[in-house]
Every structure is written in C-alpha cells, then in structure tokens.
Gaussian input, Z-matrix of N, CA and C with variables (Angstrom, degrees):
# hf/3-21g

backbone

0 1
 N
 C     1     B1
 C     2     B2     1     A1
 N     3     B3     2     A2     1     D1
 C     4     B4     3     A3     2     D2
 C     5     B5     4     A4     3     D3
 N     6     B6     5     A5     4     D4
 C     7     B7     6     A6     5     D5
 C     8     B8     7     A7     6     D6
 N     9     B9     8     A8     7     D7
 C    10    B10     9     A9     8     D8
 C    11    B11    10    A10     9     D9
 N    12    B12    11    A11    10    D10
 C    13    B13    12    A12    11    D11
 C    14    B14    13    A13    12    D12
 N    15    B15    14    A14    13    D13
 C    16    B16    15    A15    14    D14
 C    17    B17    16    A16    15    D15
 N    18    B18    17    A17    16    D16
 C    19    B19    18    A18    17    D17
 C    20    B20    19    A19    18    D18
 N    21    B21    20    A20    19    D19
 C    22    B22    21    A21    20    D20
 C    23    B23    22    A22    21    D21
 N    24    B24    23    A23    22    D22
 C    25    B25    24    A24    23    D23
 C    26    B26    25    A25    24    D24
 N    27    B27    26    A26    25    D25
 C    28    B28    27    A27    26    D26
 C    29    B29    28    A28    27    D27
 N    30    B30    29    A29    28    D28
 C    31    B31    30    A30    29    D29
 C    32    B32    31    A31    30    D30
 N    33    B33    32    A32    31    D31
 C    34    B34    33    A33    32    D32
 C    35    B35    34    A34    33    D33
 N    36    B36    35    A35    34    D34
 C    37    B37    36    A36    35    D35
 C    38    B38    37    A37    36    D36
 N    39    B39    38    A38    37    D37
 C    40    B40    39    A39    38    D38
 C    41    B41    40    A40    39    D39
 N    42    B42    41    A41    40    D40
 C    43    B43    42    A42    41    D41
 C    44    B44    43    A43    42    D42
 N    45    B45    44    A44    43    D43
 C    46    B46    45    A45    44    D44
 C    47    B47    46    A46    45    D45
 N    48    B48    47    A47    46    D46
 C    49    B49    48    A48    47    D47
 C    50    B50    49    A49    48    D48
 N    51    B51    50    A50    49    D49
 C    52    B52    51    A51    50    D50
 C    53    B53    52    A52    51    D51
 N    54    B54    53    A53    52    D52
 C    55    B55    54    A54    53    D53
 C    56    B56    55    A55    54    D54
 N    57    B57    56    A56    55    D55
 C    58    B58    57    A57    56    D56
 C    59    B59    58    A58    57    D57
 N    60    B60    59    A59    58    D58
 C    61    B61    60    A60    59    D59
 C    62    B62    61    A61    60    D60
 N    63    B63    62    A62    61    D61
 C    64    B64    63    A63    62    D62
 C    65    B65    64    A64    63    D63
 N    66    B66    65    A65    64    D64
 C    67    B67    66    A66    65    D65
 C    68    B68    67    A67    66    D66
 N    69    B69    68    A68    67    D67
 C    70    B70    69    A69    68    D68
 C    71    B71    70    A70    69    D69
 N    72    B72    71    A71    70    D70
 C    73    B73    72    A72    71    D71
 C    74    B74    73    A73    72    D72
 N    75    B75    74    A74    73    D73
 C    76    B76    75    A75    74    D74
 C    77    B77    76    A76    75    D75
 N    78    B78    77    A77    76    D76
 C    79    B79    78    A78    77    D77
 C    80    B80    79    A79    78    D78
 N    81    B81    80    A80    79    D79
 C    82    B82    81    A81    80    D80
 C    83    B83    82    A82    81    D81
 N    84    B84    83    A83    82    D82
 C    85    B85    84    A84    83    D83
 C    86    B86    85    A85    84    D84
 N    87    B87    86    A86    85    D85
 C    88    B88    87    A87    86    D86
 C    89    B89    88    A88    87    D87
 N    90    B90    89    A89    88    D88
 C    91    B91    90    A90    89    D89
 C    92    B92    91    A91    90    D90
 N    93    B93    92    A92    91    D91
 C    94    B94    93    A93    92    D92
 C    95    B95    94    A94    93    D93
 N    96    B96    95    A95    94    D94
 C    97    B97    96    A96    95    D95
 C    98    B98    97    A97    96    D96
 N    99    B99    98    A98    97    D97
 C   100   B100    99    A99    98    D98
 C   101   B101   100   A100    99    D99
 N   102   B102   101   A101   100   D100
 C   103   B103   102   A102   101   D101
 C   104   B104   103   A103   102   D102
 N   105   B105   104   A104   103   D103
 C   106   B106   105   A105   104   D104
 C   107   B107   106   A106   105   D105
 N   108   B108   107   A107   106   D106
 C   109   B109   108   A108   107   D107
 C   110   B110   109   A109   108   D108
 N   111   B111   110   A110   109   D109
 C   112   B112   111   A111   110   D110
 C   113   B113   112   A112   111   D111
 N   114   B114   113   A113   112   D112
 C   115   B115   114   A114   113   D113
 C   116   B116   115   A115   114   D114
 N   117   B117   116   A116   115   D115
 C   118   B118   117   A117   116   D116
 C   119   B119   118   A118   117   D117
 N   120   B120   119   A119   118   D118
 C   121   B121   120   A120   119   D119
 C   122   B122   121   A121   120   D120
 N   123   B123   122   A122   121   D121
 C   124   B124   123   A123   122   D122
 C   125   B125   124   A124   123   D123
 N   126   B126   125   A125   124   D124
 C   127   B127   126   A126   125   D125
 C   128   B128   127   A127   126   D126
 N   129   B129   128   A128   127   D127
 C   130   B130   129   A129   128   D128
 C   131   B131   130   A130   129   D129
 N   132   B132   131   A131   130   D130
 C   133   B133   132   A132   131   D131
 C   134   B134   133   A133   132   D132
 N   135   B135   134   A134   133   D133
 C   136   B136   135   A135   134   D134
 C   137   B137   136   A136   135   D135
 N   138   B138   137   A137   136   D136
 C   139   B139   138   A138   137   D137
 C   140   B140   139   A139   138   D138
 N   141   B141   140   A140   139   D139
 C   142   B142   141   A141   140   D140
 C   143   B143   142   A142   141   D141
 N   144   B144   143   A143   142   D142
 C   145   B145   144   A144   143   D143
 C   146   B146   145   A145   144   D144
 N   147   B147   146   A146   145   D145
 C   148   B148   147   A147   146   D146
 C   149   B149   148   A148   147   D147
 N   150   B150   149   A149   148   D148
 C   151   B151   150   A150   149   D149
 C   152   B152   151   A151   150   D150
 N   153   B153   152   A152   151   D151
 C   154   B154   153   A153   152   D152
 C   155   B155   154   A154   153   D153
 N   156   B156   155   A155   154   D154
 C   157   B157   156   A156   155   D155
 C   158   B158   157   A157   156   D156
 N   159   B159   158   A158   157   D157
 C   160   B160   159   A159   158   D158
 C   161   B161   160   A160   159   D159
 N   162   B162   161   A161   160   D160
 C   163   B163   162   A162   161   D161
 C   164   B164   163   A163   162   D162
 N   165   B165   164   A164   163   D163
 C   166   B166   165   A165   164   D164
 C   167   B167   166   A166   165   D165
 N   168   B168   167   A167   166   D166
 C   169   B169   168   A168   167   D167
 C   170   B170   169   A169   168   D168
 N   171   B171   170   A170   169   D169
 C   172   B172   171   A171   170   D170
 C   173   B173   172   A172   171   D171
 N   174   B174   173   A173   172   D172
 C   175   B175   174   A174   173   D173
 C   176   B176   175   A175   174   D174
 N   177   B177   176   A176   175   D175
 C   178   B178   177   A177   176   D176
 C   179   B179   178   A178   177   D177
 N   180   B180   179   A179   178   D178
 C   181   B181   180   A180   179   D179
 C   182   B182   181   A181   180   D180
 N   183   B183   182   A182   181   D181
 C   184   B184   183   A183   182   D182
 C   185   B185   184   A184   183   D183
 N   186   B186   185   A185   184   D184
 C   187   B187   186   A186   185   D185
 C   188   B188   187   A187   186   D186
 N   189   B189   188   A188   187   D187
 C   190   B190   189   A189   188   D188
 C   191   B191   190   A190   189   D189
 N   192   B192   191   A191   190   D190
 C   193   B193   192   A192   191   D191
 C   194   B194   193   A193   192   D192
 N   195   B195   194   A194   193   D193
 C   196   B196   195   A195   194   D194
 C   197   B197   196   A196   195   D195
 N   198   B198   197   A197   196   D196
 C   199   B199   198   A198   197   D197
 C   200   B200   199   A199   198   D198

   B1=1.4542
   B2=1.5363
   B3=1.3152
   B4=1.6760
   B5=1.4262
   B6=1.5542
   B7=1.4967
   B8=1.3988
   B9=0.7470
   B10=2.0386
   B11=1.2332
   B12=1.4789
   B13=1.4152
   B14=1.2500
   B15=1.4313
   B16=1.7480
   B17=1.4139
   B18=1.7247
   B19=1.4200
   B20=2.1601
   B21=1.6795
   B22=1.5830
   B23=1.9402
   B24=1.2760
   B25=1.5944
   B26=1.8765
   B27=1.4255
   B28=1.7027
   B29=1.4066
   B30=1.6007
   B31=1.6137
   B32=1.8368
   B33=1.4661
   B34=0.9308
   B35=2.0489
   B36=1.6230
   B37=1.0334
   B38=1.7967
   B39=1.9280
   B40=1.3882
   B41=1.7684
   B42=1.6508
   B43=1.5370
   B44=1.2330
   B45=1.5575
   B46=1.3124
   B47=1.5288
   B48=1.6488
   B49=1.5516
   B50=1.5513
   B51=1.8748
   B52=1.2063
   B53=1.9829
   B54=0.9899
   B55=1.7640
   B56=1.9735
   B57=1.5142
   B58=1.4667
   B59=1.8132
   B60=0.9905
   B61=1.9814
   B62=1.6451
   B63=1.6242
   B64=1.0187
   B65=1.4338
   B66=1.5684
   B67=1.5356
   B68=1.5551
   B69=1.2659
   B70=1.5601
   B71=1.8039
   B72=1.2205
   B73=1.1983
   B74=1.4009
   B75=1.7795
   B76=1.1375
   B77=0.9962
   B78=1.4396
   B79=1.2530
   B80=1.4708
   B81=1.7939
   B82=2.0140
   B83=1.8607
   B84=1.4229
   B85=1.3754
   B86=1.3931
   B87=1.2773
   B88=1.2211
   B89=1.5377
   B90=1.1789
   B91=1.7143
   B92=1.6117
   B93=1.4383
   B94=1.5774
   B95=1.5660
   B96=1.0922
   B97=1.7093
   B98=1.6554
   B99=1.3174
   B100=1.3785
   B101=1.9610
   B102=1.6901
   B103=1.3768
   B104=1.3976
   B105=1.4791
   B106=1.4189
   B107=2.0045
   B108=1.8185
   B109=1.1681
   B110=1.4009
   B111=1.5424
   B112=1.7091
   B113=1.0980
   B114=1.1641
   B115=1.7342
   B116=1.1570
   B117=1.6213
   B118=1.6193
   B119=1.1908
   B120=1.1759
   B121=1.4849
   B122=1.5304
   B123=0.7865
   B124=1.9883
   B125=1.6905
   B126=1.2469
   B127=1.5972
   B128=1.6679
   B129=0.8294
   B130=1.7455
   B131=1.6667
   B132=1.7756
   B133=1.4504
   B134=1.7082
   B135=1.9780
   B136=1.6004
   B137=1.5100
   B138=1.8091
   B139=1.4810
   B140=1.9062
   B141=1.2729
   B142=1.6387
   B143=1.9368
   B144=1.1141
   B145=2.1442
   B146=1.3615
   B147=1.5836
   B148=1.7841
   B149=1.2399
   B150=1.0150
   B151=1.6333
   B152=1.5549
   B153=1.2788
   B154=1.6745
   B155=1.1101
   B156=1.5321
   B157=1.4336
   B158=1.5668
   B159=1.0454
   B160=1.2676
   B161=1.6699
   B162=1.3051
   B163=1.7069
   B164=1.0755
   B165=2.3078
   B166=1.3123
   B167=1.5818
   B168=1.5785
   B169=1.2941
   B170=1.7154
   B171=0.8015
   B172=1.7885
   B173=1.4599
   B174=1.7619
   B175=0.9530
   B176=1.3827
   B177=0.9347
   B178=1.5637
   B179=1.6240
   B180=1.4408
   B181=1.8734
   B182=1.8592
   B183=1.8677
   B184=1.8721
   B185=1.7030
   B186=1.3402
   B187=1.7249
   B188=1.9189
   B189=1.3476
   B190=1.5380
   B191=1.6833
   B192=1.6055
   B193=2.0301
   B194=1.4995
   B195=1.2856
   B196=1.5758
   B197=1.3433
   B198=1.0443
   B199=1.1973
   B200=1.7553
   A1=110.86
   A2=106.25
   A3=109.37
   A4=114.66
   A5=111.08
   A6=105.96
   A7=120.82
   A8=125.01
   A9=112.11
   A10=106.67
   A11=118.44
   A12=86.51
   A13=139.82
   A14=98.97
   A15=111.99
   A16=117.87
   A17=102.12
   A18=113.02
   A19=112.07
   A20=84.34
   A21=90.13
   A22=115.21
   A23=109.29
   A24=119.16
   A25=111.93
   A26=110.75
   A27=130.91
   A28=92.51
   A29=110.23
   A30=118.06
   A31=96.56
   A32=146.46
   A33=139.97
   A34=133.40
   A35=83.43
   A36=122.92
   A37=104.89
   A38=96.89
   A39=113.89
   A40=105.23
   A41=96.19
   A42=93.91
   A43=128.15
   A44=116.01
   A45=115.83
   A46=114.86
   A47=124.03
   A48=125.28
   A49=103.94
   A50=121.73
   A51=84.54
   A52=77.18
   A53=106.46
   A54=90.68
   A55=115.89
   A56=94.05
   A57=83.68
   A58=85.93
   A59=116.01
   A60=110.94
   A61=95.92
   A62=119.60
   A63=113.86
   A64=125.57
   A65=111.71
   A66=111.45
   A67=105.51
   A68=126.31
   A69=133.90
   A70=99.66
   A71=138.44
   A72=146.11
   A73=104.57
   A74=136.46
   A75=119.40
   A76=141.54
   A77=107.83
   A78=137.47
   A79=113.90
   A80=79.23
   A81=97.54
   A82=109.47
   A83=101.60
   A84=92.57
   A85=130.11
   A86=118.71
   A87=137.87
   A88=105.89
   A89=104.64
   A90=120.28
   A91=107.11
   A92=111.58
   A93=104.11
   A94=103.49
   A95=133.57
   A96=145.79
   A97=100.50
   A98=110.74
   A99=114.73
   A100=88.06
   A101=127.29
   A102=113.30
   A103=129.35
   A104=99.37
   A105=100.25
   A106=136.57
   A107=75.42
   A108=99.46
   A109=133.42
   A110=118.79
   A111=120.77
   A112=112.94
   A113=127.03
   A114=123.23
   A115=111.96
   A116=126.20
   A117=135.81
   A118=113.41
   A119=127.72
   A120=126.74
   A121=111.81
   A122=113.16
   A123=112.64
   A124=108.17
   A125=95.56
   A126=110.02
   A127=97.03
   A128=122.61
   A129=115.57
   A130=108.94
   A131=106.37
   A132=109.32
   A133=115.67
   A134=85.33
   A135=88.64
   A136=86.29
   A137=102.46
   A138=100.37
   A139=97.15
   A140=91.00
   A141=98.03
   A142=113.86
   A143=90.14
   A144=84.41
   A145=86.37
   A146=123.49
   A147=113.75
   A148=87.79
   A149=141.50
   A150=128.00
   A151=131.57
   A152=115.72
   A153=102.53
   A154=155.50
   A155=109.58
   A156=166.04
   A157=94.90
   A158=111.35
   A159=137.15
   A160=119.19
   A161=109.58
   A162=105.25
   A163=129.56
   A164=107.71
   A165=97.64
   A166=123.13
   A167=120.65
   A168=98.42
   A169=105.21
   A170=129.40
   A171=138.74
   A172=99.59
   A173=113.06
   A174=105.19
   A175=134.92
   A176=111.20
   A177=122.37
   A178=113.36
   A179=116.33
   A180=127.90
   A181=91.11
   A182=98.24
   A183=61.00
   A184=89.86
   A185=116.35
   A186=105.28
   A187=107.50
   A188=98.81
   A189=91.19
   A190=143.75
   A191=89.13
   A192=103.70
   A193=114.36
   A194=107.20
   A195=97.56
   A196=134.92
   A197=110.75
   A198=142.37
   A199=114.85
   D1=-34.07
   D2=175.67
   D3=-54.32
   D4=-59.25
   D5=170.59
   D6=-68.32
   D7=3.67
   D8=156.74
   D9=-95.39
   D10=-30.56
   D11=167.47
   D12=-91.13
   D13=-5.02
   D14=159.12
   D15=-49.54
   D16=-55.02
   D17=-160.59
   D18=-71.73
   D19=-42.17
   D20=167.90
   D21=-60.20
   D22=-51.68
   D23=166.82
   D24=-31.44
   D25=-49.87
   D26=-171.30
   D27=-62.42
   D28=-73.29
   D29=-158.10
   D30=-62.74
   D31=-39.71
   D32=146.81
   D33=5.21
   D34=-74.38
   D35=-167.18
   D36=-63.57
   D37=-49.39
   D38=-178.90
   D39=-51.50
   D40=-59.08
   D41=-173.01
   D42=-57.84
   D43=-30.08
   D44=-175.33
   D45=-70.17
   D46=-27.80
   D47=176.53
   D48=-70.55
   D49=-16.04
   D50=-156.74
   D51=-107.97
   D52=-1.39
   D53=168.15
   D54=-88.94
   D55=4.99
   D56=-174.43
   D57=-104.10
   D58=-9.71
   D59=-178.12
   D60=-79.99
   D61=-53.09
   D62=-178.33
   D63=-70.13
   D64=-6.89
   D65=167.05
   D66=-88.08
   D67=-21.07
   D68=-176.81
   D69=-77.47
   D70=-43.40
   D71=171.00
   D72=-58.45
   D73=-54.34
   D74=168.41
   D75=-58.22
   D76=-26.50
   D77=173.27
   D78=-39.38
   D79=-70.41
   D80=-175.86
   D81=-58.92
   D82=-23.63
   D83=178.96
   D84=-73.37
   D85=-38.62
   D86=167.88
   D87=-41.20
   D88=-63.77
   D89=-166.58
   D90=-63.93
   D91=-28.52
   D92=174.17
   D93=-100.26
   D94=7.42
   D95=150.65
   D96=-59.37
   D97=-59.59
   D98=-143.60
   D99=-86.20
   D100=-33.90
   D101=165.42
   D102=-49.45
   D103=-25.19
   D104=-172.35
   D105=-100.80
   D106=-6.33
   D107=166.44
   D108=-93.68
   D109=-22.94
   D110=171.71
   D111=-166.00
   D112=168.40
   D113=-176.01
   D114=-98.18
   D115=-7.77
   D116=176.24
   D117=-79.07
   D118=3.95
   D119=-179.61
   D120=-102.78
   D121=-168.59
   D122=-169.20
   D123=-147.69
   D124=81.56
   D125=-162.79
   D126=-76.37
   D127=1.19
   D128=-166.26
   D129=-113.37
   D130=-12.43
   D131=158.22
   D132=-93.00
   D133=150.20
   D134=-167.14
   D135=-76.31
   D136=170.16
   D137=-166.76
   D138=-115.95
   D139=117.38
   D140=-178.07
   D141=-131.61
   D142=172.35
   D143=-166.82
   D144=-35.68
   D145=-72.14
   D146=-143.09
   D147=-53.46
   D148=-81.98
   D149=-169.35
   D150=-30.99
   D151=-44.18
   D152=140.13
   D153=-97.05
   D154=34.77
   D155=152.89
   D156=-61.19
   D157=-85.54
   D158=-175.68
   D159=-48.34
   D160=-49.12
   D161=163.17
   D162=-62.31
   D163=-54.18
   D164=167.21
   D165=-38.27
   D166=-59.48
   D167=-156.73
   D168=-76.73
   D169=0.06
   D170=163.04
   D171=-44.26
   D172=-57.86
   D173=179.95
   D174=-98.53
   D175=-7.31
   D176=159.47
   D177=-56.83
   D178=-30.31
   D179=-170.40
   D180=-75.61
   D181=-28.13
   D182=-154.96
   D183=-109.58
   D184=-3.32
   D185=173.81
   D186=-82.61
   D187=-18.23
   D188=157.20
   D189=-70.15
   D190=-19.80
   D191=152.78
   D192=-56.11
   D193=-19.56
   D194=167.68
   D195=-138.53
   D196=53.93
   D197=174.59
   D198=-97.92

C-alpha cells in the first residue's frame, strides 16, 4: 500500500508542474495578445480572478452609458 501511494503521490506531483507550466504559457499568451491589441489594457499585471473581477465590472460601468 506504501508504494501506490508513493507512486500515485510522484505521478501527482508530475501533473501538477506540468499544468502549472501550461497555465504559465497561457498566461504569457494572453498578456502578449492583450499588448498587441490596445494601450488601455495593463499588460504588466499578472492576470488573476480580482483582475477579471475588475474588467468585467470596467465594462459593465461603461456599456451601461448605453443602455
């Protein structure tokens, strides 16, 4: 029982570095999407919920001017 849970513990461990590289790669992609697309955006913050927290209602303030 020890070694499965070693071995399950290992493969664990494996997946989580390679879903945190592949969340770090989307990451970076987004953020060089969003440089190249406008100067109103804030390419130099990392992008986390409060931060798209923060746009939605950005944009909710100003599509509600026309409503």
């Amino acid at each position: 029982m020890g070694n499965n849970l070693e071995c399950r513990w290992t493969k664990m461990v494996e997946m989580a570095k390679e879903a945190n590289e592949t969340l770090a790669q989307i990451t970076a992609m987004v953020v060089a999407e969003r440089i190249n697309e406008s100067g109103r955006v804030h390419p130099w913050r990392r992008i986390t919920l409060d931060y798209l927290v923060e746009q939605s209602d950005d944009q909710v303030r100003y599509y509600t001017q026309y409503w």
